[in-house]
C-alpha positions as CSV (number, residue, x, y, z in Angstrom):
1,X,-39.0,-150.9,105.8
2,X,-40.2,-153.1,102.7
3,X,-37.6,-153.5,100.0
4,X,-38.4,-151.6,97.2
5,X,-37.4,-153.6,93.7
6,X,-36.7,-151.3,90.5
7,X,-39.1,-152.1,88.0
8,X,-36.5,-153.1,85.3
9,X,-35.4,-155.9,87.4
10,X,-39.1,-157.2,85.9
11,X,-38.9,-160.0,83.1
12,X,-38.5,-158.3,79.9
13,X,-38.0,-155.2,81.0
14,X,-34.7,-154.2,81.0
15,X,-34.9,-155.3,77.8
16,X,-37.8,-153.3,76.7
17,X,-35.6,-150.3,77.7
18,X,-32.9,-151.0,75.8
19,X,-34.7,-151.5,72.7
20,X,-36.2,-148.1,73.5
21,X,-33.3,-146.0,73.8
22,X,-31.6,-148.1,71.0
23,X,-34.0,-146.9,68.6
24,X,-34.0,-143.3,70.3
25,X,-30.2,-143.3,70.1
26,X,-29.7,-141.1,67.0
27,X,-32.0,-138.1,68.6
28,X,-30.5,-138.5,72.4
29,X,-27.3,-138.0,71.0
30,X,-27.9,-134.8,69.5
31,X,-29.7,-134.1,73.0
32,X,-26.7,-135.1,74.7
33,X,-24.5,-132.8,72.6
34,X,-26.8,-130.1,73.1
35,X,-26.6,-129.8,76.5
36,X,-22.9,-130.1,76.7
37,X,-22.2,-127.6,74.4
38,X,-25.0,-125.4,75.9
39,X,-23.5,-126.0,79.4
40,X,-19.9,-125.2,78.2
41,X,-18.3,-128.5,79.2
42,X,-16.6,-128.6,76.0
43,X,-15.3,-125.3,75.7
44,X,-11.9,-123.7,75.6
45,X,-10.9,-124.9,79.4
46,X,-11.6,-129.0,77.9
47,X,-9.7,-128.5,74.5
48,X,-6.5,-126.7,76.9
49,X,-6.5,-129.5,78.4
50,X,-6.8,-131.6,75.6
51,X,-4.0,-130.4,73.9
52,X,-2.0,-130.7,77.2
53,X,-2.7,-134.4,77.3
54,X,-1.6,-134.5,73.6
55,X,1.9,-132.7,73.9
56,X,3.1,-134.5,76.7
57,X,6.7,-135.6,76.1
58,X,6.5,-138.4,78.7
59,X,4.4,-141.3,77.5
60,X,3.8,-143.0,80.8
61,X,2.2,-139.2,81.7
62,X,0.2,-138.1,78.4
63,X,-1.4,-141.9,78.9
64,X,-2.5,-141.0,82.7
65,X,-3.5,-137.4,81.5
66,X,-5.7,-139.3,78.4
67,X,-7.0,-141.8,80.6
68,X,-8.0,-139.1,82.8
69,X,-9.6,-137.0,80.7
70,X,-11.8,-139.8,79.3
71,X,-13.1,-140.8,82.8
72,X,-13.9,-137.3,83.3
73,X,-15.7,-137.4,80.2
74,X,-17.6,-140.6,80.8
75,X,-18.6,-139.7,84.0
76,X,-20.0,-135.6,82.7
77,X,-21.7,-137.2,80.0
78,X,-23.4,-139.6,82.1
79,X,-24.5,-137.0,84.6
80,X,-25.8,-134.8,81.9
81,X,-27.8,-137.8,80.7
82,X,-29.2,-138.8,83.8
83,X,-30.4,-135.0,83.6
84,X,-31.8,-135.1,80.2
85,X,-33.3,-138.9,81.1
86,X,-35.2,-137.2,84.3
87,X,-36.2,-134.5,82.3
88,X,-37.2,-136.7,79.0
89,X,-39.5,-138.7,81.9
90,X,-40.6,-135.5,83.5
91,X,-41.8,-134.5,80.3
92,X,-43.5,-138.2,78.8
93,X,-45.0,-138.2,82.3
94,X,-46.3,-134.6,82.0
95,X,-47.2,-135.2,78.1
96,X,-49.3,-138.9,79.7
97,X,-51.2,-137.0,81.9
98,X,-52.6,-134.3,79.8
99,X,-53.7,-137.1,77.4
């Protein structure tokens, strides 16, 4: 089976990419948001447990219970950006070939 090499591992373009979403930062985020709020990942259930994180008497316990409900974070926003990316290509690919 041939190895298959990512095209960003290409001189220059990595760095093409990050220039790309740098500048397309402001409107991804709003994207982003969208998506989670539409989704209802930030909803009552995430602010419970928010606020469970934040009244925790021990301190050793509310840090565990923050650190854990940033990694969760992280790692939904990150799916739901992968989502939005394969969608945002679906759609510049789509938009290419009608051109």
């Amino acid at each position: 089976m041939p190895i298959v090499r990512p095209r960003l591992t290409e001189p220059g373009r990595l760095q093409h990419a990050q220039e790309v979403v740098t500048h397309a930062a402001p409107s991804l985020q709003r994207v982003l948001d969208d998506a989670l709020a539409m989704g209802g990942f930030f909803g009552q259930a995430h602010e419970g447990e928010l606020a469970r994180a934040a009244g925790e008497p021990d301190g050793e316990e509310r840090l565990r219970r923050v650190r854990t409900l940033v990694a969760e974070e992280t790692r939904l926003g990150m799916l739901v950006g992968v989502a939005v990316g394969f969608e945002l290509a679906h759609e510049l690919m789509t938009s290419d070939e009608e051109e």
